[in-house]
Structures are given as structure tokens and as C-alpha cells.
C-alpha positions in Angstrom: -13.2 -14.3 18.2 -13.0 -12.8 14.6 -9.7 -10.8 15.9 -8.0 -13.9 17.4 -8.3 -15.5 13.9 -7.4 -12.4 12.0 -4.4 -11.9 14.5 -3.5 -15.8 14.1 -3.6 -15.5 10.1 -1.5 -12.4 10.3 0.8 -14.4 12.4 1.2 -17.3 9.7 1.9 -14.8 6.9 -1.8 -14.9 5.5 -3.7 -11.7 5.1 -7.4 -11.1 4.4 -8.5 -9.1 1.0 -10.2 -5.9 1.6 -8.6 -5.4 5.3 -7.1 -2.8 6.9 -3.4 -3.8 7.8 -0.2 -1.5 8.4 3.4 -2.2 7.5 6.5 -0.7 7.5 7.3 1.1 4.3 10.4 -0.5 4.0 8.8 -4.0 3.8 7.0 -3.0 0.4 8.7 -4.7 -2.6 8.5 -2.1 -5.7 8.8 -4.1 -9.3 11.3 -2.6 -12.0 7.9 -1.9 -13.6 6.6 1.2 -10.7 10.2 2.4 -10.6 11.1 3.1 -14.0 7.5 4.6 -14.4 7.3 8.4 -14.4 3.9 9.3 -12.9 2.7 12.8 -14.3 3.3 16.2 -12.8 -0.1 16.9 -13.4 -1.4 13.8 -11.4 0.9 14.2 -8.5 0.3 17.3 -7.8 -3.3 16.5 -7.5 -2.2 13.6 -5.0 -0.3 15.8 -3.4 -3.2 18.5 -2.9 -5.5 15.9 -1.6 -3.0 14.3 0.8 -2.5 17.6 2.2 -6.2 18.7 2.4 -7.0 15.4 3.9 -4.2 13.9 5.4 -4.9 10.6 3.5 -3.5 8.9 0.5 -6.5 9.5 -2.3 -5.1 5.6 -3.5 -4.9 2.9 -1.0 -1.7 1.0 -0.9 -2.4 -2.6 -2.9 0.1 -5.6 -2.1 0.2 -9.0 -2.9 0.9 -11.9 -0.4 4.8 -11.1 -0.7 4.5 -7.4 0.0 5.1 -6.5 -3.9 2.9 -3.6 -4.4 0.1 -3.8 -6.9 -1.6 -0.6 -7.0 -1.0 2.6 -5.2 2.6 3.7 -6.0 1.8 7.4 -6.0 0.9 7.3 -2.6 3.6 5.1 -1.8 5.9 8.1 -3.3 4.5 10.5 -0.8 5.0 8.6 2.2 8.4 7.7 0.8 8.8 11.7 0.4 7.6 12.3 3.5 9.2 9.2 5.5 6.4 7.7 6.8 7.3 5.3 8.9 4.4 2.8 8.4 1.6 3.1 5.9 -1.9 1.7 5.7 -2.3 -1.3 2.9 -4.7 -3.9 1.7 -3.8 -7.0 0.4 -5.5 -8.1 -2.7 -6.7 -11.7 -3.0 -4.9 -14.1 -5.2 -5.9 -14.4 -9.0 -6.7 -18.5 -9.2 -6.8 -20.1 -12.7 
């Protein structure tokens, strides 16, 4: 029953914090902010070396309800890099003032 819910949510554009969900790459909205930010050599190389060691992104993927990523852009560079069709993300839960 749990699934039917979570399918019908996913359905109505509303996605659950701290779930597993995959999306196309393509779909992720990147702010001016991530793109004119330079990560470090230093740092990616390390993401790099994990990704490679592990096959999994050290960072998960963070995006809001309108696919604008939040957190995670280095290892949204390396699927980017290595064209990765559809990532793994979690959506992150609305801030309410």
C-alpha cells in the first residue's frame, strides 16, 4: 500500500524527503550560483577516486520540488562527465516559515 501512495505522489509531482528517486540528468535545473562555482582540483579528484573505487557518488544528489539542485553538484559533474543517463537523487523537504 505504501508504494501505491509513493507511486501516486510521484505521479502528482510530490516527492518524499529522504527517498530514493531517479531522474534523468537532463531534468536537473543548475542555478547561475553551481555554475560559475569552481570546485577544487584537490576535492574532485578525491570525488573522482571514490566514484571510481566505489562506483557511487560520495555526495547524494539534493533537489528541490522543481528539480533545482541543492546539494551535490560534484557528483552531478561526474555523471555529466561521464553521461549518465539517469542519476539517483533525494529531494529535500521544503523550508516553512
Amino acid at each position: 500500500m505504501k508504494g501505491i501512495i509513493r507511486l501516486v505522489k510521484q505521479l502528482f509531482g510530490v516527492y518524499e524527503s529522504g527517498v530514493e528517486y531517479w531522474v534523468k540528468l537532463d531534468e536537473i535545473r543548475i542555478s547561475n550560483e553551481f555554475a560559475s562555482h569552481d570546485i577544487g582540483k584537490k576535492k574532485m579528484k578525491h570525488k573522482w577516486r571514490y566514484y571510481n573505487a566505489t562506483g557511487k557518488f560520495e555526495s547524494p544528489i539534493l533537489l528541490d520540488h522543481d528539480f533545482a539542485l541543492c546539494d551535490g553538484y560534484s557528483s552531478y559533474l561526474i555523471a555529466k562527465k561521464l553521461q549518465i543517463y539517469k542519476v539517483a537523487v533525494q529531494f529535500v523537504a521544503p523550508v516553512i516559515n
